[in-house]
VOGU-3710 file (C-alpha; in Angstrom, 3 decimals, decimal comma):
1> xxxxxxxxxx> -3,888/-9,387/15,068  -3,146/-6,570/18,013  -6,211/-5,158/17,885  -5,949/-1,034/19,165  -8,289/0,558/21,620  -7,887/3,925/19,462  -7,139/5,862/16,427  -6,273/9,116/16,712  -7,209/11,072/13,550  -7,250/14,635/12,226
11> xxxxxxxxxx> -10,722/16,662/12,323  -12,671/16,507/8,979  -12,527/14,681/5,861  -9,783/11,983/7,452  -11,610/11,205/10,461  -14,822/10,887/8,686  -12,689/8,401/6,210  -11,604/6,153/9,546  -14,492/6,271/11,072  -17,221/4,867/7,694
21> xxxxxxxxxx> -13,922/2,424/7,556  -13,750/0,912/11,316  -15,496/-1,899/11,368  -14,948/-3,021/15,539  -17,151/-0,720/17,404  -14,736/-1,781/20,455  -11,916/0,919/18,532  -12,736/4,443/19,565  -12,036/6,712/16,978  -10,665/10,223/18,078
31> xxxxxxxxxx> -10,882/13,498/15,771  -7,373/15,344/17,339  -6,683/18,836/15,525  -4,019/19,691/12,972  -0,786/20,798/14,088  2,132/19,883/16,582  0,693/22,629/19,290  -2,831/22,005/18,723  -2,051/18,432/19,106  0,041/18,594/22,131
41> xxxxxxxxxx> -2,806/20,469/23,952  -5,463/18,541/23,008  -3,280/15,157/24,513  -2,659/16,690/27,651  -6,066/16,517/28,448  -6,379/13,228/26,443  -7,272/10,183/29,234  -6,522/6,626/28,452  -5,031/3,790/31,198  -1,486/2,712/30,630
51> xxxxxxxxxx> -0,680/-0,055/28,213  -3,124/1,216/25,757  -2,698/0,777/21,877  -3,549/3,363/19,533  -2,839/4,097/15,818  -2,380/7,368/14,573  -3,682/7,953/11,450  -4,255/10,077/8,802  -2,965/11,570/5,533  0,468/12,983/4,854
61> xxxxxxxxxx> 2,724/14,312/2,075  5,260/12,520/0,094  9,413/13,521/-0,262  9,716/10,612/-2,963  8,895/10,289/-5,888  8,841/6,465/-5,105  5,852/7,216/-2,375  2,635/8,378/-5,302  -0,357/9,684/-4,228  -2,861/6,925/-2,302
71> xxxxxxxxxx> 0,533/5,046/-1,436  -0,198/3,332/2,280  3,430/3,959/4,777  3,275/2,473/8,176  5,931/4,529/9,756  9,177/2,835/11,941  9,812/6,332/13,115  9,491/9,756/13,661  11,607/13,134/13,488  10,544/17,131/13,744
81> xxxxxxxxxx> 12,461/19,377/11,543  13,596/21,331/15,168  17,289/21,221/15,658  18,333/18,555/18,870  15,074/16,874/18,985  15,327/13,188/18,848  13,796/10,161/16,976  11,146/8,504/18,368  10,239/5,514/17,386  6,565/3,492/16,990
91> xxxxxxxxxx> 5,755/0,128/18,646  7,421/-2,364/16,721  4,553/-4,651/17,823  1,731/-2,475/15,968  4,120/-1,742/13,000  4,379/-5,653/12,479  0,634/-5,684/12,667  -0,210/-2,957/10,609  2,628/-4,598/8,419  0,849/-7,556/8,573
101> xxxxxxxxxx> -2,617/-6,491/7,125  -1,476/-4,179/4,239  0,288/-5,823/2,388  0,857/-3,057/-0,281  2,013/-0,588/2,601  5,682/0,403/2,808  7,868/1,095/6,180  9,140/4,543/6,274  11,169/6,955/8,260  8,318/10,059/8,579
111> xxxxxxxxxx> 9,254/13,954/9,060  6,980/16,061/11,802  6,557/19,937/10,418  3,986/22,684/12,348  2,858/23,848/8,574  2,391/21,986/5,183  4,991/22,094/2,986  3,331/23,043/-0,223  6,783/23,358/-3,037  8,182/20,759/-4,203
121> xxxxxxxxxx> 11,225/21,885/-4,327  10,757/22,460/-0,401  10,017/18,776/-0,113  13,045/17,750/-2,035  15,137/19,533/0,660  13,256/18,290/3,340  14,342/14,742/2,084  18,147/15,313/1,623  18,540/16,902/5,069  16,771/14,724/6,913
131> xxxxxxxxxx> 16,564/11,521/5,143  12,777/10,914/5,650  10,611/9,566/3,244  6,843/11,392/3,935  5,710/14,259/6,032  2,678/15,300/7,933  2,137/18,024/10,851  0,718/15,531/13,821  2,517/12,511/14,565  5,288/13,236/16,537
141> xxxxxxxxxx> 3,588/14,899/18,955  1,280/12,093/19,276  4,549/10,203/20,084  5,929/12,442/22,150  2,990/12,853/24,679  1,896/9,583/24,699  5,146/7,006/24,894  6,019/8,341/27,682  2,585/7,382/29,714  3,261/3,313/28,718
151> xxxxxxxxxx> 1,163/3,612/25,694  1,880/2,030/22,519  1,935/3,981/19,344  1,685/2,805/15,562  1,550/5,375/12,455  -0,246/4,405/9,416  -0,803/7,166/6,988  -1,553/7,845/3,161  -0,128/9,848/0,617  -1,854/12,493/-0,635
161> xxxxxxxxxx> 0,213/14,919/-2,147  3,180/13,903/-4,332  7,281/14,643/-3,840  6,678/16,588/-7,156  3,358/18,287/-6,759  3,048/21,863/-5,623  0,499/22,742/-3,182  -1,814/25,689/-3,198  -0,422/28,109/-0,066  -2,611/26,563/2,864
171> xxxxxxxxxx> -1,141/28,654/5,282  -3,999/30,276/5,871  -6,213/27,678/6,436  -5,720/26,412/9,579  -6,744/28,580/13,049  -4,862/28,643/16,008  -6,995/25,615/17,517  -6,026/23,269/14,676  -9,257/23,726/12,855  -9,648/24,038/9,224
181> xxxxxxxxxx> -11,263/26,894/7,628  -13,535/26,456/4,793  -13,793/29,712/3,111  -9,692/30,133/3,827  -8,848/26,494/1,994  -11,446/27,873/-0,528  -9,786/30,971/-1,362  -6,362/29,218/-1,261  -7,338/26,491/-4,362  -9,182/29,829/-6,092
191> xxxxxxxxxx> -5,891/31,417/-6,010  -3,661/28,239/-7,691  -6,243/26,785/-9,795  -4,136/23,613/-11,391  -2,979/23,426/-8,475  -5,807/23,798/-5,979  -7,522/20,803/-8,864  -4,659/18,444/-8,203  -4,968/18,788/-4,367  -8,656/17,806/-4,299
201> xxxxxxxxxx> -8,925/14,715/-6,776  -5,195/12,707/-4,858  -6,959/13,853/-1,599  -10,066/12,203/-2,669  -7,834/9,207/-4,037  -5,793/9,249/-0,724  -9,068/9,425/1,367  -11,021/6,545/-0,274  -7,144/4,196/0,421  -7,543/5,673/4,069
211> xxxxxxxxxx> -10,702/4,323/4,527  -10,044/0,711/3,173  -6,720/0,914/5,526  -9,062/1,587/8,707  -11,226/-1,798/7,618  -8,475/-3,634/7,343  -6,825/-3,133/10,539  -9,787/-3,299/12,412  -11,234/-6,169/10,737  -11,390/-9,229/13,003
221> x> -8,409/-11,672/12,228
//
């Protein structure tokens, strides 16, 4: 097994997830913010030595209705929804690996937005136009900063949020910094109810997967 020397991880319930799950003490697990520019400035004062390995994990959001909630994708590559940007892709060494150990997980091409996409029917024209399979706000700009600097890069990430669900509108609950705010995510799942119920029990599904994913690839061989 390649073992990683980090795991980059949203702030919050995921990173508290990885890091109850990591079982080498030799792995450093990083909390990064939420959010391409939050992310970007946080890994450009980010220090690690060249040839490092590090898996970026976390949670993300489905465009398939083959891809349920607590579903485990190990992504080939990644694409932002900016016009002219290319796709980058992750080490095929750690996505073997990763591969290797979840045996359930499924390879997938992976969309990078700067919000979450909360309709459905936003996701299922996020899929047609740009043929990926899930979607989260963080992991292309992990790749983007850090392949560059000889550092390997593997995605694993969980589904927690449907193709078909509707989300409650969280754009209000993130700041500037990438930080989430309580009382704004709070008002958001008081305003959509059903909805706002349906977000917290798959997140709690997709959390408890995303903690048995972090054992597993950093349990010794």
């Amino acid at each position: 097994m390649i073992a990683a020397d980090f795991i980059l991880v949203p702030r919050g319930a995921e990173y508290e997830a990885v890091r109850q799950g990591v079982s080498d003490s030799n792995i450093a697990v990083i909390a990064i913010p939420a959010g391409p520019t939050a992310v970007k400035r946080f890994l450009s004062e980010f220090s690690c030595r060249n040839g490092s390995r590090i898996w970026s994990m976390g949670l993300c959001g489905s465009l398939s209705e083959q891809l349920p909630v607590g579903q485990v994708v190990v992504y080939r590559d990644c694409r932002p929804v900016r016009p002219g940007a290319a796709t980058l892709p992750c080490d095929p060494e750690l996505v073997q690996a990763s591969l290797s150990r979840l045996e359930q997980a499924r390879l997938v091409g992976a969309l990078d937005t700067d919000r979450v996409i909360g309709s459905a029917a936003e996701k299922q024209a996020l899929a047609r136009q740009f043929a990926t399979r899930v979607v989260d706000m963080e992991s292309y700009s992990v790749l983007e900063a850090l392949r560059p600097a000889d550092i390997s890069v593997g995605v694993v990430r969980v589904v927690s949020d449907g193709a078909a669900d509707d989300l409650p509108d969280l754009s209000g609950a993130f700041d500037g910094a990438g930080n989430l705010q309580p009382l704004a995510l709070a008002a958001a799942l008081v305003r959509s109810p059903l909805a706002g119920m349906r977000l917290v029990s798959s997140s709690l599904i997709a959390l408890r997967a995303l903690r048995t994913v972090a054992k597993r690839l950093s349990s010794p061989a």
